[in-house]
C-alpha positions in Angstrom: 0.0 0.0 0.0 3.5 2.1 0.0 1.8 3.6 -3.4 -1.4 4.9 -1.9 0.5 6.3 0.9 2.6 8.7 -2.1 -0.1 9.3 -3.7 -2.0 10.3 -0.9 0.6 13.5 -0.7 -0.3 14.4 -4.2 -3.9 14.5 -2.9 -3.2 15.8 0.5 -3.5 19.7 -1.2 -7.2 19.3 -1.8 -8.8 17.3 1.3 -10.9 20.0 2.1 -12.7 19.7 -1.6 -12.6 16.3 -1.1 -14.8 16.6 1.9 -17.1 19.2 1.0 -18.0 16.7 -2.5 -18.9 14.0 -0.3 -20.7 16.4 1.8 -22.8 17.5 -1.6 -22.7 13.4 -2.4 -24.2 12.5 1.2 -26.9 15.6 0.2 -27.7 14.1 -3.4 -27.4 10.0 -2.7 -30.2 10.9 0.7 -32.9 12.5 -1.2 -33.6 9.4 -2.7 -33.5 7.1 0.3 -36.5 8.7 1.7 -38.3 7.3 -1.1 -39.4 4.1 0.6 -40.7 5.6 3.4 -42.9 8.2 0.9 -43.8 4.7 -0.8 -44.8 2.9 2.3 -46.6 6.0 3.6 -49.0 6.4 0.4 -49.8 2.8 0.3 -50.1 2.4 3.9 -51.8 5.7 5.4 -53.5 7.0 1.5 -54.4 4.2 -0.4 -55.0 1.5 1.8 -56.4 3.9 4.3 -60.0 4.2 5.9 -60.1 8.0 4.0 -62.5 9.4 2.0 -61.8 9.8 -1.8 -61.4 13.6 -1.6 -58.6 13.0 1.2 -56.5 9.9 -0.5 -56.4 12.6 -3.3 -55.6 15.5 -1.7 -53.0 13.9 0.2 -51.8 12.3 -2.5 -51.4 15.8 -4.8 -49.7 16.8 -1.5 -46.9 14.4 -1.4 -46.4 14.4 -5.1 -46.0 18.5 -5.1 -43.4 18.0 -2.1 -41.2 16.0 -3.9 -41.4 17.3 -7.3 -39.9 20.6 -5.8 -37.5 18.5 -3.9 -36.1 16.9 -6.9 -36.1 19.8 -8.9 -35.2 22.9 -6.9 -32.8 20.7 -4.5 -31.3 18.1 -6.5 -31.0 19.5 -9.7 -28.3 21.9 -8.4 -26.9 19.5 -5.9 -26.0 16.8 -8.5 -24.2 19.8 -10.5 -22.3 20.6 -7.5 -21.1 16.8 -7.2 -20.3 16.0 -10.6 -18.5 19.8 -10.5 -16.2 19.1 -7.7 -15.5 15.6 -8.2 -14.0 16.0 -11.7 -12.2 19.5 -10.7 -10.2 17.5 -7.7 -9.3 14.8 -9.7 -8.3 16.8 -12.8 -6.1 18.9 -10.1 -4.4 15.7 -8.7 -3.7 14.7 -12.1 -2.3 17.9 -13.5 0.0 18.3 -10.6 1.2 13.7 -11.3 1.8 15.3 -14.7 3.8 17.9 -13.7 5.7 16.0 -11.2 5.8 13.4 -13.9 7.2 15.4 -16.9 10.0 17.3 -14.0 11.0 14.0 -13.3 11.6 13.0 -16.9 13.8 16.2 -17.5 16.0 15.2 -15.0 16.9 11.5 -16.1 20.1 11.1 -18.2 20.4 10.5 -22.3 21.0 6.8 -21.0 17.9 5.7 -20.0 16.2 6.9 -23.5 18.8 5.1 -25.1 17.6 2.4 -23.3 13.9 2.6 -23.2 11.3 2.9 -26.1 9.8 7.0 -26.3 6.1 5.3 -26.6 6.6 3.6 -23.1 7.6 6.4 -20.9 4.7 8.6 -22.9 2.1 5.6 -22.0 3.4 6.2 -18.0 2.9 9.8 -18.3 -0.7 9.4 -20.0 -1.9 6.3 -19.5 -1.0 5.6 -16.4 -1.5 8.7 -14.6 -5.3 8.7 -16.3 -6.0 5.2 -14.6 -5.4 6.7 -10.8 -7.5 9.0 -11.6 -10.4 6.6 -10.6 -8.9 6.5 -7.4 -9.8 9.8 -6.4 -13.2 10.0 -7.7 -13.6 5.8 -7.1 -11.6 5.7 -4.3 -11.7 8.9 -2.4 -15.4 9.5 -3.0 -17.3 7.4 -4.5 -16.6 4.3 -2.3 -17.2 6.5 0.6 -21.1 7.7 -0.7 -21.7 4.4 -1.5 -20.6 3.2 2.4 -22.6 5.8 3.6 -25.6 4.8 1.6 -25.4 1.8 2.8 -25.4 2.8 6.4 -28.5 4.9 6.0 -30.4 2.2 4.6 -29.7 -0.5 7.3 -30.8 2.4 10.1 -33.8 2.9 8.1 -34.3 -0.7 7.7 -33.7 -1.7 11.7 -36.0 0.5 12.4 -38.5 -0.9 10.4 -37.5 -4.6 11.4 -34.5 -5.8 12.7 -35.1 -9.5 11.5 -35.8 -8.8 8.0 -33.0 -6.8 8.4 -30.5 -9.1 9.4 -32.2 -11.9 6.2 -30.8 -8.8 4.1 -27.1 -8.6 5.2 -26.6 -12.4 5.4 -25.0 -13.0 2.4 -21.9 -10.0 3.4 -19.9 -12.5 4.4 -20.0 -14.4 1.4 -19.6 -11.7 -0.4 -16.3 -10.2 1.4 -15.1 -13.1 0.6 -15.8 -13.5 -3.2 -13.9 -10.2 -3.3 -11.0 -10.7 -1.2 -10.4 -14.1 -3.2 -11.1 -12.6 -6.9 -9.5 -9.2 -6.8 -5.9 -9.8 -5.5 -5.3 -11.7 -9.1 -7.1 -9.1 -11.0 -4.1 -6.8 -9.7 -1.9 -8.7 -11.8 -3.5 -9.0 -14.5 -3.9 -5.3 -14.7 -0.7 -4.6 -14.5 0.3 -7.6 -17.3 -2.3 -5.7 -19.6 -1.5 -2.1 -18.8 1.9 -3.3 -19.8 1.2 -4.8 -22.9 -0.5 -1.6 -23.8 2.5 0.0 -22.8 4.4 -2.1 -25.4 1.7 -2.1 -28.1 2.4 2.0 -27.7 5.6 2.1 -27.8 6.0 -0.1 -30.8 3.4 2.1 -33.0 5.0 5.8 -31.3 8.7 3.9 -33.0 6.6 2.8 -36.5 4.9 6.2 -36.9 8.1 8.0 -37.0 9.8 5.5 -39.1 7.2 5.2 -41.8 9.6 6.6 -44.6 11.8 4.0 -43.8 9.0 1.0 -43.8 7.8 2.7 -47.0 10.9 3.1 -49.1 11.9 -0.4 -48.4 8.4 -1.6 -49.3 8.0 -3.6 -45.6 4.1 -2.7 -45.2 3.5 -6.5 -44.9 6.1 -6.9 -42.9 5.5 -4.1 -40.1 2.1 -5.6 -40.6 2.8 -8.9 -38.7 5.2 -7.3 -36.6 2.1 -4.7 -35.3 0.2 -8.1 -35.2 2.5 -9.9 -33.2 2.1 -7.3 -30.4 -1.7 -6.5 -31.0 -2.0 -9.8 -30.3 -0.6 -10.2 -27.1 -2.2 -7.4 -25.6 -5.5 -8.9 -27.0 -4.1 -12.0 -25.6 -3.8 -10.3 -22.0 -6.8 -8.2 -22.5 -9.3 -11.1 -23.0 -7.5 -13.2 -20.0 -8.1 -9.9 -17.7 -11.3 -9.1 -19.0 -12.4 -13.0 -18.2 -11.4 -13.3 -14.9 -13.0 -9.9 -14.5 -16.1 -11.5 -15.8 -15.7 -13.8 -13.7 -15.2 -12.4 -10.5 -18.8 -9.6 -11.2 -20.7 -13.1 -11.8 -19.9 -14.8 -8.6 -20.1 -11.6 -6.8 -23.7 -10.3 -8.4 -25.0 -13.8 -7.6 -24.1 -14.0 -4.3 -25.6 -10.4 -3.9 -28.9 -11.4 -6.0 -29.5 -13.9 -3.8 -30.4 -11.6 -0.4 -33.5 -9.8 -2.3 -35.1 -13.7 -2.6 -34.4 -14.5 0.7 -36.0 -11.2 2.0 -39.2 -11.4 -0.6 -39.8 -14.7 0.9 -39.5 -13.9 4.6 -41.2 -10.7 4.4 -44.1 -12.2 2.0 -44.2 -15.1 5.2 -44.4 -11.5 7.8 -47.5 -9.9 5.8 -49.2 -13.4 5.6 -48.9 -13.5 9.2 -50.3 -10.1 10.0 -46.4 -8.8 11.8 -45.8 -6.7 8.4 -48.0 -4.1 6.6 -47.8 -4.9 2.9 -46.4 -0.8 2.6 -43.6 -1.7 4.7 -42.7 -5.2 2.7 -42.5 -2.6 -0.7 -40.7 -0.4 1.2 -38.3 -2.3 2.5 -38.3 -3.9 -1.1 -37.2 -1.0 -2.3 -34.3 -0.1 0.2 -33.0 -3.6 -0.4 -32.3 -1.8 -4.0 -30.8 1.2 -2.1 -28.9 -1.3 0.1 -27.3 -3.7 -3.1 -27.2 -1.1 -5.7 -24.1 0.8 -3.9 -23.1 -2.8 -2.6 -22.7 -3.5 -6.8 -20.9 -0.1 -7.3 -18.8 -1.2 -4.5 -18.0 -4.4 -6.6 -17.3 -2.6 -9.5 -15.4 0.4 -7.7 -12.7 -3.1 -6.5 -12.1 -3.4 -10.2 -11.8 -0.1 -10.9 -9.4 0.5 -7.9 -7.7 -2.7 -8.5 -6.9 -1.3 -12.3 -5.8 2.9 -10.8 -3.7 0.4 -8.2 -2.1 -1.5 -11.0 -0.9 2.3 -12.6 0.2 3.8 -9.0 2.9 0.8 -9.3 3.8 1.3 -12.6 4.1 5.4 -12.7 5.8 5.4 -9.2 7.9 2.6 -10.4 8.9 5.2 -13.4 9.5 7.7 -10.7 11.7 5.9 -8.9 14.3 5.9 -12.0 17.3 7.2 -10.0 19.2 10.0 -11.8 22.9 9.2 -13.1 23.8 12.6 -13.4 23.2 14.6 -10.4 24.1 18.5 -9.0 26.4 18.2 -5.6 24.7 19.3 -2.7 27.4 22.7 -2.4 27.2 22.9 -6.2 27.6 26.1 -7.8 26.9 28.3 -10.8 29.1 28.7 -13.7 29.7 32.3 -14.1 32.3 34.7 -16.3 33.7 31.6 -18.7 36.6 32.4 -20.0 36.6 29.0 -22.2 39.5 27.3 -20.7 39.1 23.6 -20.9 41.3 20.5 -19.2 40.5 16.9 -19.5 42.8 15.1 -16.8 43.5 11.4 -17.1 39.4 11.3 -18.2 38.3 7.1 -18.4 34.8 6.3 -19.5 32.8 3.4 -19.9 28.4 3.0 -20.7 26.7 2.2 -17.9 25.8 -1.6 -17.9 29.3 -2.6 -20.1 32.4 -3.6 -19.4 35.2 -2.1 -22.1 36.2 1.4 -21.8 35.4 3.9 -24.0 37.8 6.9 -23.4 40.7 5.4 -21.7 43.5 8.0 -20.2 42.5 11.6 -22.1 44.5 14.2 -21.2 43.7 17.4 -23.6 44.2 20.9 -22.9 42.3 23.8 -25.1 42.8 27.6 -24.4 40.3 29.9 -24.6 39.1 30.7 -28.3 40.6 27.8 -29.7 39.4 25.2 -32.5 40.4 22.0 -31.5 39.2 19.2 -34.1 38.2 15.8 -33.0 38.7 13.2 -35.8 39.2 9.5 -36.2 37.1 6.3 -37.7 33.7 5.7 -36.4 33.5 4.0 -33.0 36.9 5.6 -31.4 35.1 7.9 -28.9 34.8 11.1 -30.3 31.1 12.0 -29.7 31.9 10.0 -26.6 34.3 12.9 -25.6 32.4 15.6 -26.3 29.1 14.0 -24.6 30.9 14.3 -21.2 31.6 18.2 -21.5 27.9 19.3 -21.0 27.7 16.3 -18.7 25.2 14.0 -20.8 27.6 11.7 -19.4 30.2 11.8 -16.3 33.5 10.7 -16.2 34.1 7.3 -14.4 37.8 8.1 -13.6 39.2 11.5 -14.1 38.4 14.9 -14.3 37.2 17.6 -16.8 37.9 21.3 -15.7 36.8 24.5 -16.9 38.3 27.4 -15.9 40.3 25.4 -13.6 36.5 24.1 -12.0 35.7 20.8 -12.2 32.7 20.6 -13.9 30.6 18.0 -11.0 30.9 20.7 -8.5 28.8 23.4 -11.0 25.1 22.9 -11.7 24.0 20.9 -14.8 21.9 24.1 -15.7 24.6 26.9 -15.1 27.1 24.3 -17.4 24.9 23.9 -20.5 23.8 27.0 -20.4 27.6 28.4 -21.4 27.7 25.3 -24.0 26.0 25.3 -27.4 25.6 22.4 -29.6 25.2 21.8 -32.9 24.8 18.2 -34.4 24.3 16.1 -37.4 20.8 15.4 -36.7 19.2 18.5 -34.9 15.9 18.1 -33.4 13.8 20.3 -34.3 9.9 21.2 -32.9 6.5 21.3 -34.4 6.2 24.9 -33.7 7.2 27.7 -35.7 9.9 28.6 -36.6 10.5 31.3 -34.3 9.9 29.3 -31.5 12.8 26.9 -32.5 14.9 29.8 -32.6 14.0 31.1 -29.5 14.9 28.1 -27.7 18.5 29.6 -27.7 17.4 32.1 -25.8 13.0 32.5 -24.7 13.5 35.7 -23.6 15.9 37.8 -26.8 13.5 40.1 -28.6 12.6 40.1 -32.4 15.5 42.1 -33.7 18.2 39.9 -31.5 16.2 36.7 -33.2 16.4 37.8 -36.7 19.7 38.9 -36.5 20.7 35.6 -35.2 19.1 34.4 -38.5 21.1 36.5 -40.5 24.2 35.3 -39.1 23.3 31.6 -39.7 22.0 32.4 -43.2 18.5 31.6 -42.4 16.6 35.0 -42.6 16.4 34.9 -46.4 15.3 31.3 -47.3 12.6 32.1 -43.6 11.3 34.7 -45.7 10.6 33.1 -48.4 8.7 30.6 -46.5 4.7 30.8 -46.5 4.2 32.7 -43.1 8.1 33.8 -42.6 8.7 33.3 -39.1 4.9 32.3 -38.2 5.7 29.0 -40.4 4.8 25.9 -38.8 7.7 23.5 -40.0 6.3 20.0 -38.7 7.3 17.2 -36.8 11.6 17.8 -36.2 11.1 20.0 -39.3 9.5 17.8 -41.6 9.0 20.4 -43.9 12.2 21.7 -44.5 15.6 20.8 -46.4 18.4 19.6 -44.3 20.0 22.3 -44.7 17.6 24.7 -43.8 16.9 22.7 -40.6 20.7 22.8 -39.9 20.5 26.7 -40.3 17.6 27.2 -37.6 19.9 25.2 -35.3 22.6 27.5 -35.9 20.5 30.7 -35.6 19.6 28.9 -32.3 22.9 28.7 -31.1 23.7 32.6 -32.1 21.3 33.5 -29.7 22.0 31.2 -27.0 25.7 33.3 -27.5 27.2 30.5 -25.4 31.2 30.8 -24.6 31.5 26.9 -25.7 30.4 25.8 -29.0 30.0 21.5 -29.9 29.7 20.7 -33.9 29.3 17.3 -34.1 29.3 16.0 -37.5 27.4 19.6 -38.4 28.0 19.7 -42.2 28.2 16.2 -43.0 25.0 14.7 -45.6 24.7 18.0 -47.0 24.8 19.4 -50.8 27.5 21.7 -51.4 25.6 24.6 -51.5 24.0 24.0 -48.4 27.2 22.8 -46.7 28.8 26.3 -48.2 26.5 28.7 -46.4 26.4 26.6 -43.5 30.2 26.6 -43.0 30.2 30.7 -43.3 27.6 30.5 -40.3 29.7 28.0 -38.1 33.1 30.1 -38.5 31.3 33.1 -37.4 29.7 31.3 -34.7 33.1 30.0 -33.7 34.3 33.5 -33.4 36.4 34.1 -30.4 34.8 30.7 -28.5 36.2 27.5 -27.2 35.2 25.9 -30.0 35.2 21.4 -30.4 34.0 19.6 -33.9 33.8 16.5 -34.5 34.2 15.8 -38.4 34.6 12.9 -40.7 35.4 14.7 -43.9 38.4 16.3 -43.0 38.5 19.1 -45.7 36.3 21.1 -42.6 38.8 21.3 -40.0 42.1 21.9 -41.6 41.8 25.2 -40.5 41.4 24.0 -36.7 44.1 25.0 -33.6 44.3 21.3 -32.9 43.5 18.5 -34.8 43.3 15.6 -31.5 43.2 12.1 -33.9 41.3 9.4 -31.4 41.5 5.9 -31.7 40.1 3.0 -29.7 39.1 5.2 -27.0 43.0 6.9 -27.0 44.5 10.2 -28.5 46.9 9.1 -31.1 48.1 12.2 -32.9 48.0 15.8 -31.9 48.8 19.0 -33.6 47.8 21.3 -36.7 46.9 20.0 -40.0 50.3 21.0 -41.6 52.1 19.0 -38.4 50.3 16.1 -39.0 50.8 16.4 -42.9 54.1 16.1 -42.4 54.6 13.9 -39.7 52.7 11.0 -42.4 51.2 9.0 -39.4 47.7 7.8 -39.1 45.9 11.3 -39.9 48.1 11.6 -42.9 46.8 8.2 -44.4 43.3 9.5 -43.6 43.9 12.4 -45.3 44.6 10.4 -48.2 42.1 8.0 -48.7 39.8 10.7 -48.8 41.4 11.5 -52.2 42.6 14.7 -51.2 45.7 15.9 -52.5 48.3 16.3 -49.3 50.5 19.0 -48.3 54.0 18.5 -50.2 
């Protein structure tokens, strides 16, 4: 029950709504239990009455009046009121899940992504959270009404008779029992179908965004089965859940169907014998109705608690995802960098494997330099660069800035001073000016468009059908590569951070793209500490350093025209790219 306890805090806020709703519930579930009585009083004391016809009548137009208003000048409102307040605290409680939810995802590191499909954390954050939200209106309320329902019933019942009384609670036991015996593998199975739905998700959130792929290679059959295979097993766990759930309502409404018999037959045997007036046997008929009705809700309210129980493991399950990168406790902020960057002895390895990575770096890079990271795929370059903004830490060594090692600053102070540009930007759905303004929320226009202008963007963002207004699709969908690299860049010119990242920034481009796009970058590089990694080597002859990195180690150091000439590894890279070298 450790869940209900933690979610209990997120409800804690809004006990005093909670109360007043079942207040307003007690209000509208007691207006109708004094139906009965209004039943058994018109059939004993009108109709069956020694009155004259005037008098059955007017008492009868009396009664009728009475509770016509009741219903409709009371009620009416009151059922608004409850309805009202029940969804507003539980939309609350799960706006405020959400939140927590969504801060929490923030905070874990680029590992677990890596690691876990996008479609199953988004089925925790909506799926999930919407399932406990039965547990406040279920839970919280409704269960509560129902109890008290209950309750006034059996008073009204033992004080009509106490033995008839006790013929309409005997089957409880049976009934508590039914429930404790069917619901505790119901849990289970809600959480084995809530996390095939989870996978089922997933799968189709990975599909959707890879349907160019599945397209271009002409795999539509193919994905077909595959999106079969796990339909299927969620069917699969759906139909096992939903039969033991069928199950457990038809033991449990026939236990509960049996006490009306039982009381039909004893009270019928009460009248006969002259100890019960026939308005009292419908009476108490009919509060046998307000008695097992909420008894039924009850029922279904298990399943429907058992289900939001299920999704309070599963989302606090998520939650408890510790972080791998964390701020120290006495960390500070990264103020007035100067760009001076030291990697001492620096050792790395993936969480979860066993070979290093980076093994023994040592680099130093004064501020405003280029330093070049090159080298055949798989040595450790983006590796390297990863652990600067602290995707990644170190697991032996240190990296310093400005003399600082970079664990004892916050994460948000760090990558605030560090701008990034990659092979593969992600861009939003949004406009294009909100893209840009990601470098910076708060810049005005003019600092926006002239961070265009120095990426090249502003003119092709003209051209475009509502300029900056332009919604460019999913990660930019509807742009060229190039154009989607230029929007990153502009991004970065506003962010004006004192550390610039290319990774790969101008590779997969055509040559007029690539062109404009390398006019942008050396202006961006400007006068900042500035790293790229880059396979085509023709980009970054002009770099400070050129570090070459193989199998996690730095081989060669030194400018182009040293490495040229020194013929070693870089030099026989140089070549096989077919360009000419440097006699």
């Amino acid at each position: 029950m450790d869940a209900i306890k933690r979610y209990m805090l997120f409800v804690k806020p809004y006990w005093k709504w909670i109360i007043l709703t079942i207040i307003v519930g007690i209000i509208k579930f007691g207006i109708p239990l004094a139906m009965p009585l209004l039943l058994k009083y018109i059939i004993d004391d009108v109709l069956l009455a020694k009155l004259s016809m005037e008098e059955k009548i007017n008492s009868l137009t009396t009664v009728i009046i009475g509770v016509f208003i009741l219903f409709t000048v009371v009620r009416a409102p009151i059922e608004y009121w409850r309805q009202y307040l029940a969804q507003w605290v539980s939309n609350r409680v799960l706006y405020d899940i959400r939140d927590k939810t969504y801060h929490h995802i923030q905070k874990l590191s680029l590992s677990y992504f890596h690691n876990h499909k996008a479609g199953e954390i988004i089925s925790r954050v909506i799926n999930d959270v919407e399932q406990t939200k039965s547990f406040v209106e279920t839970g919280l309320m409704n269960v509560w009404l129902d109890t008290i329902t209950i309750l006034i019933a059996l008073a009204f019942m033992f004080t009509m008779d106490w033995k008839l009384t006790l013929v309409s609670i005997c089957m409880f036991p049976f009934y508590g029992f039914a429930v404790k015996f069917f619901y505790s593998r119901l849990r289970s199975l809600t959480r084995q179908r809530s996390q095939a739905l989870a996978n089922l998700q997933a799968h189709l959130h990975e599909r959707v965004q890879g349907i160019p792929v599945i397209k271009g290679f002409a795999l539509e059959e193919y994905e077909q089965e595959k999106f079969n295979d796990k339909n299927q097993s969620f069917l699969n766990k759906a139909v096992e859940h939903t039969s033991w759930n069928a199950k457990t309502h038809s033991v449990v409404n026939t236990v509960t169907d049996i006490a009306p018999l039982l009381v039909i037959a004893f009270a019928g045997y009460l009248v006969l014998q002259g100890n019960l007036t026939l308005g009292a046997m419908v009476a108490f008929y009919s509060y046998l109705d307000r008695l097992y009705s909420p008894l039924r809700r009850l029922v279904n309210s298990s399943t429907t608690l058992t289900q939001a129980l299920a999704s309070m493991d599963r989302l606090f399950e998520f939650i408890d995802t510790k972080y791998e990168i964390e701020d120290q406790p006495n960390a500070k902020s990264l103020k007035d960098v100067q760009g001076f960057i030291e990697f001492q002895n620096v050792y790395f390895r993936y969480k979860d494997t066993d070979d290093e990575v980076l093994k023994g770096i040592n680099l130093r890079v004064n501020p405003g330099e280029t330093v070049a990271l090159v080298g055949v795929s798989g040595g450790g370059k983006s590796s390297l660069i990863s652990l600067l903004p602290r995707f990644y830490d170190v697991t032996n060594g240190k990296i310093l800035i400005d003399g600082q090692d970079i664990r004892d600053v916050t994460q948000k102070s760090l990558r605030s001073r560090i701008g990034l540009v990659l092979q593969d930007n992600i861009l939003f759905s949004d406009s294009v000016r909100m893209n840009i303004l990601m470098g910076n929320p708060d810049a005005t226009d003019e600092e926006m468009i002239a961070a265009a202008q120095a990426a090249n963007a502003h003119d092709f963002i003209m051209d475009l059908p509502n300029g900056y207004d332009t919604e460019i699709g999913e990660r930019g969908v509807k742009l060229s590569g190039g154009q989607k690299q230029r929007i990153a860049i502009a991004r970065v010119f506003l962010k004006d951070p004192e550390i610039l990242i290319l990774d790969e920034a101008t590779s997969a481009l055509d040559l007029e793209s690539e062109h404009l796009i390398q006019q942008s970058l050396e202006r961006l590089a400007a006068n900042r500490t500035t790293f790229i990694v880059a396979h085509r080597l023709s980009t970054i002859t002009h770099a400070d350093k050129i570090i070459l990195i193989e199998n996690g180690q730095i081989k060669e150091e030194g400018t182009h025209e040293q490495l040229m000439l020194r013929q070693g590894d870089y030099y026989r890279l140089f070549t096989v790219q077919n360009l000419e070298p440097i006699s």
